[in-house]
Backbone as a chain_set.jsonl record, in Angstrom:
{"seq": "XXXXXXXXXXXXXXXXXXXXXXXXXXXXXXXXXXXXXXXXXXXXXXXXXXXXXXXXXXXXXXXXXXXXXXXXXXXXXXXXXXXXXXXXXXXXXXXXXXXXXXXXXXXXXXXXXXXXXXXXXXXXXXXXXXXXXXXXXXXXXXXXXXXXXXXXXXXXXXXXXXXXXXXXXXXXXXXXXXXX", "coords": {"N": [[-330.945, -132.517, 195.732], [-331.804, -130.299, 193.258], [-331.192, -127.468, 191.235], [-333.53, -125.892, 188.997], [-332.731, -123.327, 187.852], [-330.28, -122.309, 187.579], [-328.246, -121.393, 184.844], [-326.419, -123.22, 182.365], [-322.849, -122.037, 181.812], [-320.995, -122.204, 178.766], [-317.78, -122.316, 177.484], [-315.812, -120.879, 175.264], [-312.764, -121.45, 174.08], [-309.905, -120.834, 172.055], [-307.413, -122.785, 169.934], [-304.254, -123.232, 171.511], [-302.2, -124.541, 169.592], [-303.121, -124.902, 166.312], [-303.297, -128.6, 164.553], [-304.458, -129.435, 162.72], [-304.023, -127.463, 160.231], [-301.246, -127.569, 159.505], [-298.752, -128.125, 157.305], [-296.761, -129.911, 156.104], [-293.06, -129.483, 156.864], [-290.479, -128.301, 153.972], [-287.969, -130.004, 153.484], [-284.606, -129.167, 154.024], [-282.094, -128.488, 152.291], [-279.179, -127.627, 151.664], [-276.864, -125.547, 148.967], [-274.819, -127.087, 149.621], [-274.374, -129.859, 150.279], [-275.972, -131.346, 147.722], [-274.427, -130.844, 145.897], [-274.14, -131.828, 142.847], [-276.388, -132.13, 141.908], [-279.409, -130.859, 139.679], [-281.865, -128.998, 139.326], [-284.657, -130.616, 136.999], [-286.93, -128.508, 135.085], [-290.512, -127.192, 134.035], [-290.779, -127.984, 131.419], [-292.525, -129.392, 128.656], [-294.888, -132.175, 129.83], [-295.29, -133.748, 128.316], [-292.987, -134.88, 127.799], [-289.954, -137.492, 127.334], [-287.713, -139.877, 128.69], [-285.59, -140.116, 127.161], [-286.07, -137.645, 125.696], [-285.395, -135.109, 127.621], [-282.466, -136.285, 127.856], [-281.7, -135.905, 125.308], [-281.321, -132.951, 125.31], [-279.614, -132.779, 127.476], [-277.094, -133.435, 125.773], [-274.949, -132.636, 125.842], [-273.27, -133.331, 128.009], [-273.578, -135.955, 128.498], [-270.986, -137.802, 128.147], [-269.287, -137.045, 129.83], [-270.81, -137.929, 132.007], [-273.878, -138.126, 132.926], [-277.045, -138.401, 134.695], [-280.911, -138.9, 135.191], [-282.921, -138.714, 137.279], [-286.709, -139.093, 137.754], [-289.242, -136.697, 139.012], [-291.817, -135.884, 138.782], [-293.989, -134.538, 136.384], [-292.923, -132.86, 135.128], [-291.045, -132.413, 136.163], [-287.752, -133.061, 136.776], [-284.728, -134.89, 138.35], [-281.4, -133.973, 137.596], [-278.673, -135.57, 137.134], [-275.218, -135.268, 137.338], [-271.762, -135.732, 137.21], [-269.807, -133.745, 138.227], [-269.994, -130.878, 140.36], [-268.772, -128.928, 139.012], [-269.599, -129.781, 136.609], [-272.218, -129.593, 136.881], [-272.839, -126.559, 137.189], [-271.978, -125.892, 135.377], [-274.077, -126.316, 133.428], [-275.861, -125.309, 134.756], [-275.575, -122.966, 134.191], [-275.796, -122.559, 131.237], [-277.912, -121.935, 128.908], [-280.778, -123.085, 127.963], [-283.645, -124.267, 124.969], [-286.148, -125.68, 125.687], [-285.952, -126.378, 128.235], [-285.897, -125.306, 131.804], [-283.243, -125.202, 134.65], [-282.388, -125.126, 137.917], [-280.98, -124.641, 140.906], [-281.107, -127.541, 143.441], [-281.434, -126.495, 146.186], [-283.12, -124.418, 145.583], [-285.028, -125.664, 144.219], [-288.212, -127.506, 144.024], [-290.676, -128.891, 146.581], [-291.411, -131.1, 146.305], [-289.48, -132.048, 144.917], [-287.029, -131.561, 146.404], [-287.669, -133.489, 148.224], [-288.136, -135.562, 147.067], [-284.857, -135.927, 146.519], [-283.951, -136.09, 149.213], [-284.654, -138.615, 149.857], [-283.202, -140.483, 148.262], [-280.836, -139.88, 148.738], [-278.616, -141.452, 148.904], [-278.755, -143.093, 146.248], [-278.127, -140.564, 144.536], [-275.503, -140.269, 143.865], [-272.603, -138.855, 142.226], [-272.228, -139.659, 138.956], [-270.435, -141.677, 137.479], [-267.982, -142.713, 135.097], [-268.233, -145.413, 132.82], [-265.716, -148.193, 133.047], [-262.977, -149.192, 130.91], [-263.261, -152.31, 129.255], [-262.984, -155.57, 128.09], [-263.152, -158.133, 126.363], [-261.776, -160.657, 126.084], [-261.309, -162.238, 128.28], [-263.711, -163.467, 128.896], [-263.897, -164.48, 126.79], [-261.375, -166.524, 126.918], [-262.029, -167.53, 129.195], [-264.867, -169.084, 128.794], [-264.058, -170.557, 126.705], [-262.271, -172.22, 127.254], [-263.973, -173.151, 129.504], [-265.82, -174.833, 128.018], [-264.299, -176.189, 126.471], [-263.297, -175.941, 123.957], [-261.743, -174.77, 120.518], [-260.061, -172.226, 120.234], [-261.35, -169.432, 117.578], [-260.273, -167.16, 116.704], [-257.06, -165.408, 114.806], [-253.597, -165.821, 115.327], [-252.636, -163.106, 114.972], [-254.709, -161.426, 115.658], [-254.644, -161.924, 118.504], [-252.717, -161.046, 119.526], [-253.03, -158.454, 119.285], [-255.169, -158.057, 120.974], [-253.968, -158.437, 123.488], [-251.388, -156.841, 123.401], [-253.137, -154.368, 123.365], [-254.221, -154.846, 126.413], [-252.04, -154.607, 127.388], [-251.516, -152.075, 127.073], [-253.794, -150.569, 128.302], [-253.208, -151.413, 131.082], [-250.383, -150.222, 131.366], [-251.6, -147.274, 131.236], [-253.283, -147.25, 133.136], [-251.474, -147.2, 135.621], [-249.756, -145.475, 135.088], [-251.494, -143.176, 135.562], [-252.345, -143.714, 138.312], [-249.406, -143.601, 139.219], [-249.372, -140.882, 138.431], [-251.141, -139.783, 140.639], [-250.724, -140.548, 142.801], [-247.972, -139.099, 143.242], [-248.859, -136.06, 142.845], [-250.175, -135.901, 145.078], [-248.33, -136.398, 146.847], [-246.831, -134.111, 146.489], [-244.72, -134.442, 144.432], [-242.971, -134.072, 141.267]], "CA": [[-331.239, -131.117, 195.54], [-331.888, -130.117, 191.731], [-331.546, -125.872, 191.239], [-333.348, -126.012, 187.778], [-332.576, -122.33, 187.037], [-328.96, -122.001, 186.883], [-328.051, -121.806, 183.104], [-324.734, -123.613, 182.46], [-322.138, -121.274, 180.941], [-320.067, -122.785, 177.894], [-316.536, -121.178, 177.109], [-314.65, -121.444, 173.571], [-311.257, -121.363, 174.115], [-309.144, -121.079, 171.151], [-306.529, -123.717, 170.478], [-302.841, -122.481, 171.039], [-301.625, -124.955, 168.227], [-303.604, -125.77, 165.172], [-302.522, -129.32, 163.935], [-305.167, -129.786, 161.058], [-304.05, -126.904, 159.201], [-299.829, -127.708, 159.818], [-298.025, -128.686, 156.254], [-295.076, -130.818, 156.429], [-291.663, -128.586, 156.074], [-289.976, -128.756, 153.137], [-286.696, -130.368, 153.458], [-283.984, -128.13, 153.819], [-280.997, -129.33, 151.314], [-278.15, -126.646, 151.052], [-276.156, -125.936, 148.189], [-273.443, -127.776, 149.618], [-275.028, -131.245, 150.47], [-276.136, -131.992, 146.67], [-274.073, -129.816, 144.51], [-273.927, -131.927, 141.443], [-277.866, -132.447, 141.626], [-279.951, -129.925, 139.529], [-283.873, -129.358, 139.49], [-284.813, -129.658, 135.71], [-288.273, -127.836, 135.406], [-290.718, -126.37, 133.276], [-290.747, -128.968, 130.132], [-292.779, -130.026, 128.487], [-295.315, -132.979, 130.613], [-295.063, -135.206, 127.256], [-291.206, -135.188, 127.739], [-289.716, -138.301, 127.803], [-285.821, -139.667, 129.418], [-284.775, -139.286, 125.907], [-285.725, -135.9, 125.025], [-283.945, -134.877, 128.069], [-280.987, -137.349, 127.439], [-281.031, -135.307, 124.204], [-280.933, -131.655, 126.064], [-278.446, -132.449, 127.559], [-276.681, -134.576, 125.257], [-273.395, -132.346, 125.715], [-273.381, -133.394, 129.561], [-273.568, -137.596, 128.113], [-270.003, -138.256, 127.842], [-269.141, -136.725, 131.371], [-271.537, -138.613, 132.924], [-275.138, -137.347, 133.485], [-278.261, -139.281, 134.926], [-282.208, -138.664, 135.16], [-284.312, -139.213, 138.226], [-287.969, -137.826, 137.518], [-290.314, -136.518, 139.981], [-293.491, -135.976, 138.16], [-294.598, -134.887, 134.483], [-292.475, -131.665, 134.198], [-290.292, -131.893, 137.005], [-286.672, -133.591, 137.073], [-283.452, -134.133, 138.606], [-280.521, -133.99, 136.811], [-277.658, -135.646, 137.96], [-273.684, -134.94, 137.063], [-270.284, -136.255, 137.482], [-269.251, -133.316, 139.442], [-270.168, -130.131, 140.867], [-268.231, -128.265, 138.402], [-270.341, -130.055, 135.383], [-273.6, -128.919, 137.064], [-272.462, -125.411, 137.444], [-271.798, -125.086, 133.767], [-275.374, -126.835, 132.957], [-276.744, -124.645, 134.786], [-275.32, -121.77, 133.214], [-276.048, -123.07, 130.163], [-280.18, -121.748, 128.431], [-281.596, -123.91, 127.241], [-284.77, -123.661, 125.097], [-287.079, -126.348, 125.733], [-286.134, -126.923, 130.113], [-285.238, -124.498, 132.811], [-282.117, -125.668, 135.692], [-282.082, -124.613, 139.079], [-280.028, -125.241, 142.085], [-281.9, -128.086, 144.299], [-281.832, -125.637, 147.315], [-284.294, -123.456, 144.729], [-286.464, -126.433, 143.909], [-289.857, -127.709, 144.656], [-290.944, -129.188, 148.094], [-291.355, -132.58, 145.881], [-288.025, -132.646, 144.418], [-286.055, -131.621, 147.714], [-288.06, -134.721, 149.159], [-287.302, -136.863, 146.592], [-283.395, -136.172, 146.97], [-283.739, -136.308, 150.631], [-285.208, -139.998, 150.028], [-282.941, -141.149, 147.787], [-279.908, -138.825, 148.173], [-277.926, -142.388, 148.125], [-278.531, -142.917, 144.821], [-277.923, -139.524, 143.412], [-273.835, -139.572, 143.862], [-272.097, -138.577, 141.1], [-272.214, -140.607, 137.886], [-268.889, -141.811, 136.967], [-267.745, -143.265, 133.39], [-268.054, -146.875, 133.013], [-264.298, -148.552, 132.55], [-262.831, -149.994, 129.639], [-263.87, -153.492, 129.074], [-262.605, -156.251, 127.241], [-264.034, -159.466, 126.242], [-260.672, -161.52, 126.254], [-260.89, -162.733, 129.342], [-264.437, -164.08, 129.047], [-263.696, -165.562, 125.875], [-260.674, -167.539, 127.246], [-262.978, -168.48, 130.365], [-265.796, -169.794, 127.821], [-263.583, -171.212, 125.649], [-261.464, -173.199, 128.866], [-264.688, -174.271, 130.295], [-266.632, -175.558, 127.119], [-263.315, -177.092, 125.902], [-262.925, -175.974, 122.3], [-260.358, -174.426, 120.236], [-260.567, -170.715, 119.715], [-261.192, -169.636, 116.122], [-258.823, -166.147, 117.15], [-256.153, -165.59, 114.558], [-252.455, -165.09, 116.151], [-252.58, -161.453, 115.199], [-256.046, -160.912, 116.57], [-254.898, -162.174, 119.992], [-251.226, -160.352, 120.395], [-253.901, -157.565, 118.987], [-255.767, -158.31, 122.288], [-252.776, -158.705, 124.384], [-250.921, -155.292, 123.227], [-254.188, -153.378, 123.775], [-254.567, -154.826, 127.936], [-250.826, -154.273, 128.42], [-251.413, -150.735, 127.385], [-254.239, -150.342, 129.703], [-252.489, -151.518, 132.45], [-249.801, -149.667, 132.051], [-252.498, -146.125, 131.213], [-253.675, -147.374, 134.802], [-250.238, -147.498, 136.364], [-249.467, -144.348, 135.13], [-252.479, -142.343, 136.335], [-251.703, -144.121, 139.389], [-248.442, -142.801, 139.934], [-249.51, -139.084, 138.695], [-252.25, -139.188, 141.564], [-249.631, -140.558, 143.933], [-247.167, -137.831, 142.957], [-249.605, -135.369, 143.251], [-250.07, -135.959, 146.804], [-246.703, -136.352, 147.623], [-245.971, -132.968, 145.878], [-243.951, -134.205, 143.88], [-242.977, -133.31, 139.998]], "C": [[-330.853, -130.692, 194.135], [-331.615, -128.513, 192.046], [-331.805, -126.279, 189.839], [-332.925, -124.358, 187.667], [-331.536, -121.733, 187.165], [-328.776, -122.463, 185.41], [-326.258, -122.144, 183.162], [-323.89, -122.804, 181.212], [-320.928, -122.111, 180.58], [-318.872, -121.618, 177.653], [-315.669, -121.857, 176.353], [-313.213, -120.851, 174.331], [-310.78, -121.721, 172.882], [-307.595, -121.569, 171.26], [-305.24, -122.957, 170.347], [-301.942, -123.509, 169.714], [-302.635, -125.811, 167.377], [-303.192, -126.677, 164.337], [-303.575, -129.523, 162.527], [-304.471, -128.854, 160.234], [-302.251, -126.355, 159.046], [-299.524, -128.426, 158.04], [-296.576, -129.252, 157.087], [-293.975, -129.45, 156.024], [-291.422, -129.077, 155.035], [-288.582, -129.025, 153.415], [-285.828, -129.888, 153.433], [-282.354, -128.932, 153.296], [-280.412, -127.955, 151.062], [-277.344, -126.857, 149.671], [-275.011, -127.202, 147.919], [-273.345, -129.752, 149.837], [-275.466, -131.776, 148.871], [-275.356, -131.206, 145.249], [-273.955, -130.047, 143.069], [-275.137, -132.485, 141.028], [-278.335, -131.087, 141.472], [-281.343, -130.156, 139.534], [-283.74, -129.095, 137.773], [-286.222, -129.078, 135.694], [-288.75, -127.373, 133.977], [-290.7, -126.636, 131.583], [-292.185, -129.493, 130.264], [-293.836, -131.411, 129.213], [-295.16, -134.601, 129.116], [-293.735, -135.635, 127.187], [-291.158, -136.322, 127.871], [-288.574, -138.349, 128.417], [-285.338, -139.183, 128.086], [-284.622, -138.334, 125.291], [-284.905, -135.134, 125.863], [-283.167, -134.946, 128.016], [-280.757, -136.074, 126.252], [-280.69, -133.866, 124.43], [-280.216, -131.727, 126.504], [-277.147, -133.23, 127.676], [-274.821, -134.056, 125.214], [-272.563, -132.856, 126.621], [-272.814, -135.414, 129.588], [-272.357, -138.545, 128.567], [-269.344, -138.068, 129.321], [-269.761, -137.466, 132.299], [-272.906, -137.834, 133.485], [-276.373, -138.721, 133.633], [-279.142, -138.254, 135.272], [-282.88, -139.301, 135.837], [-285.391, -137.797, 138.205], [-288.664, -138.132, 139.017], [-291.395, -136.868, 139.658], [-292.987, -135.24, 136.898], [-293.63, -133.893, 134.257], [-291.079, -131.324, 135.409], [-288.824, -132.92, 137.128], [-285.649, -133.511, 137.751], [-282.577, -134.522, 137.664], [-279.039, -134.32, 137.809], [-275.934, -135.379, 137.644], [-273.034, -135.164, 137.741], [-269.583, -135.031, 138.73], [-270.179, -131.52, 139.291], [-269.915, -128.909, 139.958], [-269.319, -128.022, 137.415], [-272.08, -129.401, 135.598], [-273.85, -127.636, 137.041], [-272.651, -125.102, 136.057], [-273.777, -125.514, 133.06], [-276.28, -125.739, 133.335], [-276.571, -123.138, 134.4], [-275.723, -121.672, 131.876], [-277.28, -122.769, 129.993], [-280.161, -122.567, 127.564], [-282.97, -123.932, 126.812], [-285.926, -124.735, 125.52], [-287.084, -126.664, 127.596], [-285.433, -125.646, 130.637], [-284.435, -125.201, 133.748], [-282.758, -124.361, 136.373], [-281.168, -125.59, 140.39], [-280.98, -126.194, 142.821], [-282.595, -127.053, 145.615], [-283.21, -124.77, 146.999], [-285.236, -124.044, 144.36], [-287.888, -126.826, 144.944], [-289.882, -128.539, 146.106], [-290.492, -131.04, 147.372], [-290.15, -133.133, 145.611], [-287.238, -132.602, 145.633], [-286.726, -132.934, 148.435], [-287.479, -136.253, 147.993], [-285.787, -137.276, 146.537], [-283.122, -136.52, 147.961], [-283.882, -138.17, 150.789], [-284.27, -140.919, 149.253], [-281.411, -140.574, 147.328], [-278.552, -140.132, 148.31], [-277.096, -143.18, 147.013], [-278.237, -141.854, 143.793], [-276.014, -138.853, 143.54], [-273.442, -139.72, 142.726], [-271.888, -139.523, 140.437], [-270.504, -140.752, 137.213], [-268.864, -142.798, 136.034], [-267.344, -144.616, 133.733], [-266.365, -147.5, 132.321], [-264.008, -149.059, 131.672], [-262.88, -151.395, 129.951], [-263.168, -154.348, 127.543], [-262.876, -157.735, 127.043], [-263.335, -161.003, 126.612], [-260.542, -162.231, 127.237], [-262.423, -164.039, 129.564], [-264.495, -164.654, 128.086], [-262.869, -166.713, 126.423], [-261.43, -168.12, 128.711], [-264.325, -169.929, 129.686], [-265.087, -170.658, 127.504], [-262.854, -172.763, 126.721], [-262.59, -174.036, 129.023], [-265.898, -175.101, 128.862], [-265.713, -176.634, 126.563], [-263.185, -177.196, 124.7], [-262.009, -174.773, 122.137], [-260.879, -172.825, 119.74], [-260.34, -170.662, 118.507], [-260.791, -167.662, 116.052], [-257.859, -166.383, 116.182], [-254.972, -165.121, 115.701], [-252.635, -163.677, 116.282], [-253.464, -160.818, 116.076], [-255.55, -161.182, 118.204], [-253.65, -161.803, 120.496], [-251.832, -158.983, 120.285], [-254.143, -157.113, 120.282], [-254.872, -158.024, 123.577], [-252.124, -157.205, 124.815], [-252.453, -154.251, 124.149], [-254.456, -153.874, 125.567], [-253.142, -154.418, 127.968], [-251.166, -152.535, 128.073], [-252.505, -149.843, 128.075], [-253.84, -150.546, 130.893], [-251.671, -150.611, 132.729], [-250.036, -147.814, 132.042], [-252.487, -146.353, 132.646], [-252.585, -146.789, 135.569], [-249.488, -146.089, 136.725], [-249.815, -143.048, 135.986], [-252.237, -142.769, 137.776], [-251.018, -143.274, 139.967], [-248.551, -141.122, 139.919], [-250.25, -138.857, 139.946], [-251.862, -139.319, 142.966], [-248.399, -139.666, 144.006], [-247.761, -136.76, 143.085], [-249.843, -134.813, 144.721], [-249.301, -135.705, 147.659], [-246.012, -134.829, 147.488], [-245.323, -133.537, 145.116], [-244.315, -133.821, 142.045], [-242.475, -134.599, 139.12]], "O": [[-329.664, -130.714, 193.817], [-331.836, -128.221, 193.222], [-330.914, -126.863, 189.222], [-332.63, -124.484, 186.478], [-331.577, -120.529, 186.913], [-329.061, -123.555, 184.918], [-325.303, -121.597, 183.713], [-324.154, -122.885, 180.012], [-320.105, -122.602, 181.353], [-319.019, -120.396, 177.643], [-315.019, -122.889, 176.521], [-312.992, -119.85, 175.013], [-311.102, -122.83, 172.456], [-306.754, -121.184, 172.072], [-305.014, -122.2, 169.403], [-301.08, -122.972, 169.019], [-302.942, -126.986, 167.574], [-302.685, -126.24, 163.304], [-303.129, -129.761, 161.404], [-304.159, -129.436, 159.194], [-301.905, -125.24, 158.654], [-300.298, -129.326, 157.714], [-295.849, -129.071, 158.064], [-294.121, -128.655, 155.096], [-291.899, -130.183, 154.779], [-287.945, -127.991, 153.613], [-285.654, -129.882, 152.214], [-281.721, -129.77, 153.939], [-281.02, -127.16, 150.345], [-277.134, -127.984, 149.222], [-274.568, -127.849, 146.97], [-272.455, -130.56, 149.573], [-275.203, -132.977, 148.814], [-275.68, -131.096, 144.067], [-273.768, -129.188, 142.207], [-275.194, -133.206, 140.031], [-278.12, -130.198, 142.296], [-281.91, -131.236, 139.702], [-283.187, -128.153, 137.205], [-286.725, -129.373, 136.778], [-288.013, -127.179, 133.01], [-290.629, -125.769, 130.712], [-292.836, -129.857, 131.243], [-292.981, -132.262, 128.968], [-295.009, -135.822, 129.134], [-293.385, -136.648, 126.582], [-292.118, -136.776, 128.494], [-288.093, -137.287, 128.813], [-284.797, -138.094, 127.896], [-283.689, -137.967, 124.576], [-283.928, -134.529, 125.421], [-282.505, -133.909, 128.066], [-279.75, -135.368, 126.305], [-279.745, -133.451, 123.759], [-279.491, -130.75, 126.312], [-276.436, -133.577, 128.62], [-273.841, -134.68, 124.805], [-271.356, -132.952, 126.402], [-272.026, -135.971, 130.352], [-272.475, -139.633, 129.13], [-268.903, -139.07, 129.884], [-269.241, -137.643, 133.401], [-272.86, -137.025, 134.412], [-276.504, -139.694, 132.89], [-278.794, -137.113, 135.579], [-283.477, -140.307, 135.454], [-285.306, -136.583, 138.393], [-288.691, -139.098, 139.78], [-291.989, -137.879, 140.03], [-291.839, -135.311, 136.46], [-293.291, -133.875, 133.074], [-290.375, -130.316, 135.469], [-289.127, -133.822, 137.909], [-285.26, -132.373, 138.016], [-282.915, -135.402, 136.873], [-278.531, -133.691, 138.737], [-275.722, -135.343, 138.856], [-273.261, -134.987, 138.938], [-269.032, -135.331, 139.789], [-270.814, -131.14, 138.307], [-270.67, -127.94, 140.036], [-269.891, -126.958, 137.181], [-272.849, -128.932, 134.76], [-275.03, -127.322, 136.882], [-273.369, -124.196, 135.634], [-274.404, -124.792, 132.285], [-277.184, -125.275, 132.64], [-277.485, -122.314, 134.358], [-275.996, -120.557, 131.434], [-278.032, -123.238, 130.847], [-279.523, -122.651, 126.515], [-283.796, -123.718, 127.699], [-286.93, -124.047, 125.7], [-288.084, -127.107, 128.16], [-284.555, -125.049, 130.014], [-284.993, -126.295, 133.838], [-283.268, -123.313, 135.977], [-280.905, -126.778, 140.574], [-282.042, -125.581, 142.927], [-283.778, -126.896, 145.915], [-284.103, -124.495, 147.8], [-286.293, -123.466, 144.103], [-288.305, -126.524, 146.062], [-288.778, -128.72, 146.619], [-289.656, -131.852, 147.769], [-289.749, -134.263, 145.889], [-286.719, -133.67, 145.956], [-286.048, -133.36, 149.37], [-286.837, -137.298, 148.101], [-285.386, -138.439, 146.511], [-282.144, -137.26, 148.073], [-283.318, -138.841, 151.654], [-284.411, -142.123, 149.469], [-280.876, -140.658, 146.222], [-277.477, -139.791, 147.819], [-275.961, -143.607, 146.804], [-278.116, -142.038, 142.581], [-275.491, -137.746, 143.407], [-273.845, -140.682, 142.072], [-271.35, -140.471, 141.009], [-269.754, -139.958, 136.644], [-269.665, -143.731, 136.103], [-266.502, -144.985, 134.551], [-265.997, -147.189, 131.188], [-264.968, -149.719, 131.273], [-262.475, -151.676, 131.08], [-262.954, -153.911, 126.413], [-262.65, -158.422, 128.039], [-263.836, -162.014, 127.105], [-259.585, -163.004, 127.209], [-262.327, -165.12, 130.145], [-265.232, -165.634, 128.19], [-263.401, -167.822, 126.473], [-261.19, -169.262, 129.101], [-264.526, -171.102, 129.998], [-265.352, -171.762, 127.979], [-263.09, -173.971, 126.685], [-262.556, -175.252, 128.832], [-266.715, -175.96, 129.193], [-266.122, -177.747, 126.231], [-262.974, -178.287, 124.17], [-261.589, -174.012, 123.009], [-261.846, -172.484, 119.06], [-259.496, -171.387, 117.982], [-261.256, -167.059, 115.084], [-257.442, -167.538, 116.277], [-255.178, -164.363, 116.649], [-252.765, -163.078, 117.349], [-253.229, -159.983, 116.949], [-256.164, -160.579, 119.084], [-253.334, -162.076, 121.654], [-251.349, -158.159, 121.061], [-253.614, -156.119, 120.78], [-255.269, -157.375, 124.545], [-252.196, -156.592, 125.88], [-252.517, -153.692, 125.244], [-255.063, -152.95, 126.109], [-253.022, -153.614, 128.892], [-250.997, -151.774, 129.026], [-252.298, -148.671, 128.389], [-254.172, -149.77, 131.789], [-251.712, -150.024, 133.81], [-249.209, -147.048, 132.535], [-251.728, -145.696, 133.359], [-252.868, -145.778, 136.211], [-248.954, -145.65, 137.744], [-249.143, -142.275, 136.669], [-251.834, -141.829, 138.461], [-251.358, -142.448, 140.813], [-248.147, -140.312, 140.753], [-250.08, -137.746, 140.448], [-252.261, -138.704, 143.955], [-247.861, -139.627, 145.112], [-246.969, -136.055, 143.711], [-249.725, -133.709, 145.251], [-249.331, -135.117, 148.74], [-245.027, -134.418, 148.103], [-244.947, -132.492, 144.585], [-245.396, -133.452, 141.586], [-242.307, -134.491, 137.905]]}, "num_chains": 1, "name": "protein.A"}
């Protein structure tokens, strides 16, 4: 049994969640989670690390690193929390700073991805060669060409790192302790 002359009624329903037209969140990074990571911005796209490096060449000695996003967008990394604070107080004319929390969707993703690598940059230690000379020299089996002076030279200068070390040491263990 056919009825041809019922007409079949279609009905739109509109969807309660549209996923085609959903963006990803942006990452939500508080002040307090990257505080010695800044956004640099607003440079330049021909910039290179070194013209940065040279912006903020006051920052160098403290310890500062450079992970880029894209052409105009950086982070800026610093030794501490403090040092980023003043950077970003700091105008500068050729780049703008901002707090990460204030940056782009890209940069809060790239910290989020790699917030590992962005802990504070700390100053590489003093170094001294003396030790890999007399290793060389031991395992090749020849005679060092070191005057005396040069090598009580050598000598003086590790005992008074050691006992710089020893010191700081005990201030940071006195410290603790309270004491004076």
């Amino acid at each position: 049994q056919l009825l041809g002359g019922e007409k079949h009624q279609e009905s739109w329903q509109s969807p309660r969640f549209d996923y085609y037209g959903a963006e990803p969140t942006a990452p939500d990074l508080s002040d307090a989670e990257l505080p010695h990571v800044l956004e640099i911005y607003d440079f330049p796209s021909d910039f290179r690390t070194e013209d940065l490096l040279r912006v903020f060449c006051s920052y160098q000695k403290k310890g500062f690193d450079i992970k880029w996003v894209d052409d105009t967008h950086a982070l800026g990394i610093f030794s501490s929390p403090i040092t980023a604070r003043d950077a970003l107080s700091t105008k500068h004319l050729m780049v703008k700073t901002r707090p990460l929390s204030q940056g782009t969707r890209a940069s809060k993703a790239k910290a989020r991805a790699y917030a590992d690598y962005l802990q504070p940059v700390k100053e590489r230690p003093e170094t001294s060669a003396a030790l890999a000379r007399r290793l060389v020299i031991g395992a090749l089996g020849v005679r060092s060409n070191q005057t005396p002076a040069q090598r009580d030279a050598e000598r003086r200068k590790l005992q008074e790192a050691r006992e710089r070390k020893r010191l700081e040491n005990k201030q940071r263990e006195d410290a603790w302790e309270g004491r004076e």
